[in-house]
TIVEX-559926 format. One record per residue (C-alpha): residue in one letter; x, y, z. Coordinates in steps of 0.2 Angstrom, whole numbers, plus 2048, in hexadecimal, padded with zeros to 3 digits. Each point is the difference from the previous one (the first is absolute). Example, Ala and Ser with C-alpha at 12.3 -4.5 7.8 and 13.67 -1.06 7.14 Angstrom:
a83E7EA827/s8068117FD/
//
This chain:
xD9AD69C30/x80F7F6805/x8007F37F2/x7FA80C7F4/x80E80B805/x80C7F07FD/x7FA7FB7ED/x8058127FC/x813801807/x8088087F2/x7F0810800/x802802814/x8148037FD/x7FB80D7F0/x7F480680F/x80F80580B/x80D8087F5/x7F180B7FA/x7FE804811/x813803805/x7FE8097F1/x7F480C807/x80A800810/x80D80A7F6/x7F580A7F8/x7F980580F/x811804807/x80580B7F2/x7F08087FF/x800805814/x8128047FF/x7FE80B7F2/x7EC809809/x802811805/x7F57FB80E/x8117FC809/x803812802/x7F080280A/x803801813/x7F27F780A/x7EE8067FF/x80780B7F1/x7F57FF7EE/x8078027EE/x7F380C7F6/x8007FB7F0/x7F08047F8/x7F48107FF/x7F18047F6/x7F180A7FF/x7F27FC7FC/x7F180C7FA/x7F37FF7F3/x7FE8127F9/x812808802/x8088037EE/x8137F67FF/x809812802/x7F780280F/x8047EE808/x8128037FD/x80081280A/x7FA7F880F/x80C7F37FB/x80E80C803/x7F6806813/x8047EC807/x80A804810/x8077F07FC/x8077F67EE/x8057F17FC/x8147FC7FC/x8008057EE/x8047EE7F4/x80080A7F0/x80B8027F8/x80B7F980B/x7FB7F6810/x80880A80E/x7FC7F980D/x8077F07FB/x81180A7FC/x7FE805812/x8007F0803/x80F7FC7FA/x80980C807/x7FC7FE810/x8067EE7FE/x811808801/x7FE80C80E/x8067FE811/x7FD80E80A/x80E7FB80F/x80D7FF7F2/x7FC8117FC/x801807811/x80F7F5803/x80780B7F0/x7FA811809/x8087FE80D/x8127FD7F7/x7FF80E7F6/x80080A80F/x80B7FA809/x8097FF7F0/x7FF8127FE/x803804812/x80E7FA800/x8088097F0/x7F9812806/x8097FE80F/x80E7FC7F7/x7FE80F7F6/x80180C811/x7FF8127FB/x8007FE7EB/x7F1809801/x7FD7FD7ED/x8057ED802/x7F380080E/x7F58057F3/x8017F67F5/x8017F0808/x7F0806807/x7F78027F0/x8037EF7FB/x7FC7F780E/x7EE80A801/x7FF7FD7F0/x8057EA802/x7F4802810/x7F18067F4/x8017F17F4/x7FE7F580F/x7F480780A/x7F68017F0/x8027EF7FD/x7FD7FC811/x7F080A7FF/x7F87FD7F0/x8097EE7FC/x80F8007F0/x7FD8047F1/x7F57F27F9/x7F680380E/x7FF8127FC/x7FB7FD7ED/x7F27F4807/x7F380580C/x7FE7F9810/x7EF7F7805/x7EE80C802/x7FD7FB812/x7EB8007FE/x7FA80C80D/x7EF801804/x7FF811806/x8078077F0/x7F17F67F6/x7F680B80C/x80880F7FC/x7FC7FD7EB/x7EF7FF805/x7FE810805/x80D8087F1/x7F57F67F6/x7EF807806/x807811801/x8068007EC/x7ED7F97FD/x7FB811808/x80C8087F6/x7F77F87EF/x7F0800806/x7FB7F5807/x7FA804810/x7F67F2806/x8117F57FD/x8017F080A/x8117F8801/x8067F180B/x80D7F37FE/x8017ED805/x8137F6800/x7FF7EF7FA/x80D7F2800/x8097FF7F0/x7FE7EE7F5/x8007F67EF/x7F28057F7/x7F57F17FC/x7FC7FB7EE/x7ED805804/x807812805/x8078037F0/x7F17FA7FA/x7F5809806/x80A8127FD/x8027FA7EE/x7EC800800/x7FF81280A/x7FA7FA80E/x802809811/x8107F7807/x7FE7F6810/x808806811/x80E7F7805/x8027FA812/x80381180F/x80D7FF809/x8007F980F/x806807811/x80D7F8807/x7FC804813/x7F07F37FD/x8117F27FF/x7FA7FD7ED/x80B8027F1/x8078117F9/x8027FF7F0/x8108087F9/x7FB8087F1/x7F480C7FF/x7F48087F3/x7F8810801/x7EE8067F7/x7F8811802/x7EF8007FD/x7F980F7FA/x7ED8047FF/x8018127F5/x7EC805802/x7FA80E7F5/x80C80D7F8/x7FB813806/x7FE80C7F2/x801812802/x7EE808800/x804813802/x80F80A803/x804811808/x80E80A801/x80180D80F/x80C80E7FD/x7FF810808/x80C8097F7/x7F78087F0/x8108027F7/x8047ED802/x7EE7F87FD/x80280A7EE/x80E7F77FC/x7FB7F0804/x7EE8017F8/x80B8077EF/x8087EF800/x7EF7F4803/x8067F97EF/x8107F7806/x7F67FA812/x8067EF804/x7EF7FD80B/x7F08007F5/x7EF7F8807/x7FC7F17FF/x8127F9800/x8057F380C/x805806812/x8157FF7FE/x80B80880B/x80D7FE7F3/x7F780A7F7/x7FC80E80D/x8127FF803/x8038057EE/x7F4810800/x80880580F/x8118027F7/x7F78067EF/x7FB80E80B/x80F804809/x8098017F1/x7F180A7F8/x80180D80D/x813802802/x8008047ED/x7F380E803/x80A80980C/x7FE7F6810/x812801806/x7FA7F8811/x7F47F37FD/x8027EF806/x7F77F27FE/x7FE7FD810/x7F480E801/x7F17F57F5/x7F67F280C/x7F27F67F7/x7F37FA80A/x7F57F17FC/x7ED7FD805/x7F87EE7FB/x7F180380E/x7F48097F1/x7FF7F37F5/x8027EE7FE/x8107FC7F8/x8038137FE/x80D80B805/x7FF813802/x8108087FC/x805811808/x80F8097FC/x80780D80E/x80D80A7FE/x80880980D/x807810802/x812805808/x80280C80D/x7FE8127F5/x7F97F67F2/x8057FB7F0/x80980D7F6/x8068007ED/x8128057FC/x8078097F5/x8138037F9/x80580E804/x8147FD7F8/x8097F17F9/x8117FF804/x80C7F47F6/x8117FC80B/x80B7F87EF/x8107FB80C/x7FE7FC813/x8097F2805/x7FA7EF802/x802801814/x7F5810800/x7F57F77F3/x7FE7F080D/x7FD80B80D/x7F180A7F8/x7F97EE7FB/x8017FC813/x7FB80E809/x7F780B7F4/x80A80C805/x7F88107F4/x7F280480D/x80980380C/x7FF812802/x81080B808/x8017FC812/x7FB7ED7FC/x80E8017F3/x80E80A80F/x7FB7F280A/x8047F27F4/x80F8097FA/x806803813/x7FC7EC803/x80C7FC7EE/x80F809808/x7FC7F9811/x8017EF7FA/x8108077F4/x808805811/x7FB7EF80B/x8067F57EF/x8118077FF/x8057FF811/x7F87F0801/x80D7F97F1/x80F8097FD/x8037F47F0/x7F680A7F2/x7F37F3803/x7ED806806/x7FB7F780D/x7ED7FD800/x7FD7FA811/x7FC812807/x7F88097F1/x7EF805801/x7F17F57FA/x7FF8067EB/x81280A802/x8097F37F2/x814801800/x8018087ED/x7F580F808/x80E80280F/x80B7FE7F4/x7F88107F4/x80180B811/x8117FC804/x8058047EE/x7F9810803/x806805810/x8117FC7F9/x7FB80C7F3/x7FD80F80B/x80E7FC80C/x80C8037F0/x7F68107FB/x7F77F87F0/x7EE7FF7FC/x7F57F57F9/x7FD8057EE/x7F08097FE/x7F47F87F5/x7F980A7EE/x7F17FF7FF/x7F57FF7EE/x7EE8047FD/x7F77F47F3/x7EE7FF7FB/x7FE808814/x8097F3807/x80F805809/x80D7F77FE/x8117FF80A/x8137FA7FF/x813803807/x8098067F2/x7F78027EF/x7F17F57FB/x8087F07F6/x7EE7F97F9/x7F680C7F5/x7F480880D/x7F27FD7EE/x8027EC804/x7FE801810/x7F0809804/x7FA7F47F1/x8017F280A/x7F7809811/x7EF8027FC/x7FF80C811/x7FA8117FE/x7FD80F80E/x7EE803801/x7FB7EF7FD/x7F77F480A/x8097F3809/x8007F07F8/x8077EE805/x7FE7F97ED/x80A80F7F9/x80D801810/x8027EC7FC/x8048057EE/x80D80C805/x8097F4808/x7FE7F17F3/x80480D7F1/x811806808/x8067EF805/x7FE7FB7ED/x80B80E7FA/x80E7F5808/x808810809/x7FE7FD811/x8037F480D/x7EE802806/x7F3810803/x7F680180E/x7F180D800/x7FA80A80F/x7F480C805/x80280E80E/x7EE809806/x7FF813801/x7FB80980E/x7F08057FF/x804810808/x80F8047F3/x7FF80A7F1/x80F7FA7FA/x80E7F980B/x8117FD7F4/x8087FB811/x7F77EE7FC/x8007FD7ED/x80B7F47F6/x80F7FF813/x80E7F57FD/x7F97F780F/x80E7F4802/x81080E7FC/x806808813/x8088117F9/x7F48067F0/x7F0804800/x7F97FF7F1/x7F180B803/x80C80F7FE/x8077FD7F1/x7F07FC7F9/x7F780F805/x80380B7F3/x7FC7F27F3/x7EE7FC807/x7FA80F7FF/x7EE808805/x7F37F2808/x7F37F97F5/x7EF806805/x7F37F3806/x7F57F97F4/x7EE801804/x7F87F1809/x7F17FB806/x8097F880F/x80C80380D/x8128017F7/x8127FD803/x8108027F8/x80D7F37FE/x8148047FB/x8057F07F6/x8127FE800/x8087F07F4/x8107FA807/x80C7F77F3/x80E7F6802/x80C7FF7F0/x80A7F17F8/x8117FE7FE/x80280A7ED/x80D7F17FA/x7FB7ED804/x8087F17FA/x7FA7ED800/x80C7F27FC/x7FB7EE7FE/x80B7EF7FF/x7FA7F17FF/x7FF7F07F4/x7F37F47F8/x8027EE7FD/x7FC7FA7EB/x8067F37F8/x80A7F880D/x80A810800/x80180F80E/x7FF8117F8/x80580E80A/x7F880F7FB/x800813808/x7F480E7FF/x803814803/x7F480F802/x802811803/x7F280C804/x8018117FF/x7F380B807/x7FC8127FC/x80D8027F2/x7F780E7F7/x7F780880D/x7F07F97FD/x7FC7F180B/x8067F47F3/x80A7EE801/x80C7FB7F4/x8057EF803/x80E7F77F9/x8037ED802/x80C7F47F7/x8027ED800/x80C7F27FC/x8027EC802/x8027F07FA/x7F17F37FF/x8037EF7FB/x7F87F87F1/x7FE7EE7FA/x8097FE7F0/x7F57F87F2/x80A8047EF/x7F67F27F8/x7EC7FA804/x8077EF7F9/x80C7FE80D/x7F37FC80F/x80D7FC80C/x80980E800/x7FE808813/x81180C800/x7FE813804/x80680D7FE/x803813805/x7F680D7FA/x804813803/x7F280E804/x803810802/x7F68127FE/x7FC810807/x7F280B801/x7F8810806/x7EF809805/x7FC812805/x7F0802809/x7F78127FF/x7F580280B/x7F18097F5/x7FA7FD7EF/x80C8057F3/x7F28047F1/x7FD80F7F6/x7F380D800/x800802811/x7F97F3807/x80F7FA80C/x7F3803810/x7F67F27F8/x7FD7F380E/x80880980D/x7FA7F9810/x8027EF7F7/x811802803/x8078007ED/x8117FE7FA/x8087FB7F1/x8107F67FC/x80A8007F5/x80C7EF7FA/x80D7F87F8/x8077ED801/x80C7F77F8/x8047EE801/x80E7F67FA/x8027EB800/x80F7F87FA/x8037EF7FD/x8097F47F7/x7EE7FD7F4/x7FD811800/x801811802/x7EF80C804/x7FB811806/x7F1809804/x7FE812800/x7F1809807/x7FA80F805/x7ED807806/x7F880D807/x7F17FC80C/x7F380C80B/x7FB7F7811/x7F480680B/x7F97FA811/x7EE806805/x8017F7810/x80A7F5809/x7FC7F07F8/x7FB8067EE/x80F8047F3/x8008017EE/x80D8037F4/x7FE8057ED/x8107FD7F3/x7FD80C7F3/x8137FC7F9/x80A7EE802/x80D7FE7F1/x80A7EF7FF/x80E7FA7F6/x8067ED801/x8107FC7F8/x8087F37FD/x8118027F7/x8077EF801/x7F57EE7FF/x80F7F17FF/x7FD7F37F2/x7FB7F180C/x7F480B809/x7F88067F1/x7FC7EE7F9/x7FA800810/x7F480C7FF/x7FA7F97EE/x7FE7F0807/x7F480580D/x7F680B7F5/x7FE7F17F3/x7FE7F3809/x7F380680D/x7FE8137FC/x80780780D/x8018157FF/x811801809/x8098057F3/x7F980F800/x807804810/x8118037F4/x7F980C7F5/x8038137FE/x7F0805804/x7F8812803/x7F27FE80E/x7F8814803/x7F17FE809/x7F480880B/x7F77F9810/x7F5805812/x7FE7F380F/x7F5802811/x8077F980F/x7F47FF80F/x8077FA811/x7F97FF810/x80C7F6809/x810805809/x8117FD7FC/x8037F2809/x7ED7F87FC/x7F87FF814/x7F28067FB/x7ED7F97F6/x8028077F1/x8008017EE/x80C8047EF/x7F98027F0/x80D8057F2/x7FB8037ED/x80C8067F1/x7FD8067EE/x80C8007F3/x7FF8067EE/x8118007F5/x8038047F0/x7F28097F9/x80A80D7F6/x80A7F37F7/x7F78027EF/x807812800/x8137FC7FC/x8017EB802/x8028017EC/x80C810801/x8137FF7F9/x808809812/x7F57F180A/x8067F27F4/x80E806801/x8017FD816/x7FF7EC7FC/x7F280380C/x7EF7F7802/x7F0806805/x7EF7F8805/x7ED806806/x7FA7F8810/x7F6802810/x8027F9811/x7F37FD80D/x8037F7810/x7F8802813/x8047F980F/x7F67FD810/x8037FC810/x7F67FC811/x808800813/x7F77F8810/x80680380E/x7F97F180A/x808804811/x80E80A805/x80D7F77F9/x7F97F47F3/x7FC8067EC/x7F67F97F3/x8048087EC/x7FD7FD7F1/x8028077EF/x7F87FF7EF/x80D8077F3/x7FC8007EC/x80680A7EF/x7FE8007ED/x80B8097F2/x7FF7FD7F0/x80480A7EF/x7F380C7FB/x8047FD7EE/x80B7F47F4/x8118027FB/x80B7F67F6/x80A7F2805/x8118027FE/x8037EF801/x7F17F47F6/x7F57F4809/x80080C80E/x7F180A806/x7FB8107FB/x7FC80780F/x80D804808/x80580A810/x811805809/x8057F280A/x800808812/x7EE8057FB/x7FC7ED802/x7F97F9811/x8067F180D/x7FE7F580C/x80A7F780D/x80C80780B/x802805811/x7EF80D800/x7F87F57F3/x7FC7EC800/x80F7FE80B/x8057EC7FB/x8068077EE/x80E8097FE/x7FE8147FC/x7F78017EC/x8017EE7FF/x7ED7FB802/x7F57FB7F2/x7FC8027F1/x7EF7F9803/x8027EB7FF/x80D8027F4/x8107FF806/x8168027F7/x8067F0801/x8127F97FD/x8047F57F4/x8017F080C/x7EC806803/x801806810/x7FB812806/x80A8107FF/x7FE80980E/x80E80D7FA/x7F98097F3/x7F580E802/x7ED7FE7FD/x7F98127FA/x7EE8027FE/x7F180C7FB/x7F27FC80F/x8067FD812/x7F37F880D/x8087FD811/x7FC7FE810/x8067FD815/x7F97FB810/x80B80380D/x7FD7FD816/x80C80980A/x8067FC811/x80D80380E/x80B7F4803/x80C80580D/x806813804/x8058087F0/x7FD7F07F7/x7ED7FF7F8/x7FD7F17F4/x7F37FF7F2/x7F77F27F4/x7FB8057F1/x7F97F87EE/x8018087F0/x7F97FF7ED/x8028057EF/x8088037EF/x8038077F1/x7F78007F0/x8028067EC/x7F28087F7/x8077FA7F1/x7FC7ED7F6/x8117F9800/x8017EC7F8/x8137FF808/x7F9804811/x7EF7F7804/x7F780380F/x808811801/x7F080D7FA/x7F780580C/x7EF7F67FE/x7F080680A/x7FB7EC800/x80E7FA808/x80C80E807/x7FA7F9813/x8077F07FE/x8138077FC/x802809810/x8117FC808/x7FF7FC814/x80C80180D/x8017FF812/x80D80480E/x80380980F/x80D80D806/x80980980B/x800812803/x80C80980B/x7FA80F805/x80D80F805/x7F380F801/x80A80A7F5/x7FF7F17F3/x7F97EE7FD/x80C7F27F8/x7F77F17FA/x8027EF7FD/x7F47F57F7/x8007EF7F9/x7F37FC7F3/x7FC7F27F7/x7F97FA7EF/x7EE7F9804/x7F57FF7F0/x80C8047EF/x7F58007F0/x80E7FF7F5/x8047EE806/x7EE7F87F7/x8057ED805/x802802814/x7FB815804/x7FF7FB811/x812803808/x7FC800812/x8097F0802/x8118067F6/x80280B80E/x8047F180B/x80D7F57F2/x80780F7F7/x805812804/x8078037EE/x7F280E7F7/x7F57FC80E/x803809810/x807811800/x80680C80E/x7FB8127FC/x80B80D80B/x7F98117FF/x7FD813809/x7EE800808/x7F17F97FE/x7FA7F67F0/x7F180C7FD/
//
């Protein structure tokens, strides 16, 4: 070995800087394992599976999400390598060292401060506040540390722990002859024959247990978890029985055997028994079951009958005295109670209380009043000795009124107005048309009680846009009282009126009892309001960033509730600003990158009715749909040094809502008039230029044009506001203009206008699907497409152009900050053709109007670090014309080929997430651009250039 070893001196040195080579490697790659953060006899989990033969994928993630314990999260960021690197800067001594200064720090200046109570005070504050940060930091590591996440400790007791959640959500689907059992291996490299054999799907071979380090063998550091999961036969049900003794209640639910979630046959699914047992809740508490819970249904399941059968019983039990059906004996409106009174009805529920129970409450109030004021002599209500459900603003309500009586005055007594039999009460006269508001309460004495309808009340009156809130609550009768007034439609919150006496005279002689087949009661209803402010105002500053220019721009609305009596809104808004603009006298000139000002300004208003405005009668139309019409005019002005441009508008529109996620919205009327009063010279040849030389429509966007039209779009949402929940959005819109234009297009007054006129329609829909994956992380997408087009021909005013022509803002887009978010906003497309300068490069300033949209996003959602969620999204599409066009090939819309012009971007973002509103960031950049046929690919632009590539869209919630 020796000689051979010396013929060859030259390989044995290669031999030893390839192995100081690894040596290095080696280094960094320990110095940078997260194994170093392990304490002895500690293991890093970083792998778990299941593994089942008959489960679907939906049902394999669910147990997914029962795993007592996960793996650090890589995706899409490694956190636990983040963690890493913070704690590479912590030093937990250096932060106790820093501790202990600030409070000597402090010490110190509060004893200089001696009796300055309010210095005290305030030194105080900030040095609990100084102390918080560090202890957190000393507790949960700095902030890199706190963006990562420290290292899953594997414990095998929690892996035990699984197994039994796991067997038990078996049960659940089931399965009841579940065997689940786990085995922890030691993570490593996969071998080639691994791969090979899962590429071939074949049964993956066990990697090596773990072994136990008290044998003095090796413990392996990482760890890898596998379930295994042996499902057995799925249980189907076989029979079912219901066992109701109440005659009244087995009728109602055999009357609603249709809409049964459970049906034989079906596979055993708690879910699903889950489900019924709310269906029939819900069921019942719409037929008058004021008192039924679902706590009073039970199933029971039998499996001992028959093989792979279950037996299904249904019990329900009955409450001491039974189960009783309510009735409404009277339905009291309360238009005006404060918003303390309001809170405290929400809280405490306050309207069953009967009279001592109310003297006992209003005694505790003026307790709590009394032990208050002498508590803080300041004006200040303390709230360290008030009651448990006794808020400040209702001490404050009692006090008010004690003053009163001190001083000899008197709460004002409330009128009170009978509508449609429900009663309806104020201080001082009745504001709001007593007609508009019963419409929106669907309650009536004599009916049964009903949750669907009490949930409409509430949801109808909030939509008025009146109130603050509404709460509605229900008081029982005494089953022993004719009528007791002394407990109907009470102020229960007020300390000096009750409102029982002043309503006495108004409710008048009792109802008599309808006829049941069961056991009765009664039910006083009383709906408790608390009104807006008449008069708000919203005013908005704030600045956008074009051109290499800062435009400052300010908004301001007034809303005006109520201003004729009959529930209606008249808003009034008004903007102003300056955005900047690049300046592009000349296409010739392709270096030209100067901007400019423009200025914007307009105004508009709405009034909001809350009922269909239509003739013969038919105003009730839809009523518990909650109707409304609008009525609106618009006007917007743009001045610059090219142009000047207005456009007038005004519509009327009938919305309704038949539940809370449904809306429609039909536009019988929407008049526009575009004007343009002043095109320069330059800009004009401008304009011709582009319509020449590549056909572009923009210069219709100067032309006076007449655009009346009629339209009606669907909304369907099942998300909330802030989009936490699975859910779905599905929008479509309609739009026909200009159908009536034969009738006086050719008449002397109309030529006369200078106005144009054109037939069209407009069809676009937009869906969207949320996931919520796990409590905090999202996956959206969206699916977006649109066509309009002219119905008929009209003449060119200019020749060579197309016949069928539309108003401009009738065309469609892409790109933007919503849209394909790498392109500018309406700069995407048109198909693979695309404006070019005269040096041959790509415009990416000039607008790209087209008659068929097709886009699409995919977007993952994620939290990042407190308020601070991040996202990574991909999105595609474009633009097309319906029109054959020799100066713009590759621009018609082509069944053949329209696939391979889809535009692609990809990015990630930043969203910042404030509650009450979401800003977002969101850098996006150009993937795939089919208007660049030599090199569409432009992934690796993003890297040498910037310049039309990458884009930062800033922008008010979510994308979608």
């Amino acid at each position: 070995m020796d000689p051979q070893s010396n013929d060859h001196p030259r390989r044995r040195g290669a031999a030893g800087g390839r192995g100081l080579l690894a040596l290095v490697a080696l280094w960094l790659a320990v110095g940078c394992s997260p194994l170093r953060l392990l304490a002895p006899n500690e293991r890093l989990l970083t792998k778990v599976t299941i593994e089942s033969d008959g489960l679907t994928t939906a049902q394999q993630e669910r147990m997914l999400t029962l795993v007592q314990q996960k793996p650090n999260r890589n995706l899409p960021l490694p956190r636990l390598a983040i963690y890493q690197l913070g704690h590479s800067f912590y030093d937990s001594a250096r932060i106790k060292r820093h501790i202990a200064r600030i409070q000597a720090k402090y010490a110190d200046k509060i004893a200089q401060a001696g009796t300055d109570s309010a210095r005290v005070g305030r030194l105080a504050d900030r040095r609990d506040r100084r102390l918080a940060r560090k202890r957190t930091a000393l507790n949960k590591g700095n902030a890199i540390m706190r963006l990562g996440e420290p290292p899953v400790l594997y414990d095998p007791t929690l892996s035990a722990r699984t197994v039994e959640q796991l067997k038990t959500y078996l049960h659940s689907q089931g399965y009841f002859r579940a065997q689940v059992s786990y085995f922890d291996t030691a993570r490593a490299k996969r071998s080639p024959g691994g791969i090979v054999r899962n590429l071939l799907g074949s049964k993956p071979v066990r990697a090596t247990p773990l072994r136990d380090s008290l044998t003095g063998q090796r413990l392996y550091r990482r760890v890898a978890v596998t379930y295994e999961v042996k499902e057995g036969p799925e249980f189907t049900l076989s029979q079912l029985a219901r066992i109701v003794p109440d005659s009244g209640v087995a009728r109602v639910i055999a009357q609603s055997q249709t809409d049964a979630l459970l049906h034989r046959g079906d596979a055993y699914n708690e879910d699903a028994i889950g489900l019924e047992r709310q269906r029939l809740e819900t069921l019942l508490k719409n037929a008058g079951y004021y008192d039924f819970r679902a706590q009073l249904i039970s199933f029971e399941a039998d499996t001992s009958f028959e093989k792979q059968q279950v037996r299904l019983r249904m019990l329900l039990a009955s409450p001491p005295g039974g189960l009783r059906r309510y009735r409404l004996r009277q339905v009291t409106l309360l238009t005006d109670v404060s918003r303390a009174r309001a809170l405290r009805a929400t809280a405490g529920d306050t309207a069953r209380l009967g009279r001592r129970s109310y003297r006992q409450q209003l005694a505790a109030d003026t307790a709590a009043a009394r032990v208050a004021t002498n508590a803080n002599r300041t004006g200040r209500i303390s709230t360290a000795n008030l009651p448990a459900g006794v808020t400040p603003a209702a001490v404050s309500d009692s006090m008010t009124a004690s003053r009163l009586r001190r001083t000899g005055r008197r709460v004002a007594p409330r009128d009170t107005v009978r509508q449609d039999s429900v009663l309806i009460a104020s201080r001082g006269p009745l504001e709001i048309s007593p007609k508009v508001l019963v419409r929106q309460v669907p309650l009536r004495p004599g009916q049964l009680y009903n949750l669907t309808r009490t949930q409409r009340a509430q949801r109808q009156l909030s939509a008025l846009d009146m109130f603050q809130f509404n709460t509605v609550t229900y008081r029982k009768v005494a089953a022993d009282s004719r009528v007791s007034f002394d407990n109907v439609a009470r102020d229960t919150t007020n300390a000096d009126v009750a409102l029982a006496d002043t309503l006495r005279p108004a409710l008048g002689p009792p109802r008599p009892p309808a006829a049941l087949e069961s056991p009765t009661g009664f039910l006083d209803a009383t709906i408790t309001t608390s009104p807006s402010p008449r008069f708000s105002e919203t005013t908005e500053f704030g600045g956008t960033y074009v051109a290499d220019k800062v435009g400052p721009f300010g908004n301001l609305r007034l809303k005006w509730r109520n201003p004729f009596g009959g529930a209606e809104v008249l808003e009034l808004s008004a903007r102003a600003g300056l955005e900047g603009q690049l300046a592009r006298l000349d296409l010739n000139d392709a270096t030209n990158t100067s901007s400019l000002y423009t200025l914007q300004y307009g105004a508009s208003a709405a009034l909001v009715v809350p009922q269909f405005l239509v003739p013969f009668g038919l105003g009730n139309f839809l009523r518990n749909d909650q109707p409304r019409t609008r009525f609106s005019v618009s006007n917007n002005y743009t001045k610059t040094p090219y142009y000047t441009r207005s456009n007038t508008e005004a519509t009327l529109d009938y919305l309704w809502q038949p539940s809370v996620y449904q809306q429609y919205i039909f536009t019988p009327l929407d008049i526009g008039i575009v004007s343009t009063p002043f095109v320069s010279e330059a800009y004009q040849a401008q304009l011709d230029t582009l319509r020449i030389k590549f056909g572009s429509p923009l210069y219709q966007s100067f032309r006076n044009i007449y655009e009346p039209s009629f339209s009606f779009s669907s909304i369907f949402n099942s998300n909330d506001i802030n989009q936490t929940r699975s859910a779905h959005y599905f929008r479509w819109f309609v739009e026909l203009g200009g159908l009536t234009r034969g009738l006086y297009r050719d008449a002397g007054w109309f030529k006369d206008t200078g106005l144009s006129v054109y037939n069209f329609y407009k069809v676009t829909a937009d869906y969207r699907q949320y996931y919520k994956l796990s409590p905090t992380t999202y996956l959206a997408w969206r699916l977006n497409g649109g066509i309009a087009q002219a119905l008929t021909a009209t003449p060119p005013a200019q020749a060579g152009d197309s016949e069928y022509i539309i108003p401009y803002d009738k065309f469609l887009f892409a790109g933007g900050s919503n849209s394909v978010r790498a392109w500018a906003p309406r700069r995407l497309g048109i198909g693979s053709f695309a404006t070019t300068k005269p040096d041959g490069t790509r415009d990416y300033v000039t607008e790209q109007p087209g008659n068929v949209l097709l886009e699409g996003s995919v977007e993952y959602r994620f939290p990042l670090y407190s308020f601070i969620n991040g996202a990574v999204f991909t999105d595609f599409g474009n633009v097309w014309s319906l029109q054959p066009d020799d100066r713009r090939p590759g621009a018609k819309f082509q069944l053949d080929s329209f696939y391979k012009q889809f535009a692609v971007a990809s990015g990630f973002g930043l969203r910042m997430d404030f509650t009450f509103i979401i800003l977002r960031f969101d850098i996006a950049t150009k993937v795939y651009d089919p208007t660049v046929p030599d090199a569409p690919w432009r992934l690796r632009e993003a890297i040498r250039t910037t310049t039309n590539q990458t884009i930062i869209n800033v922008g008010i919630g979510y994308p979608f």
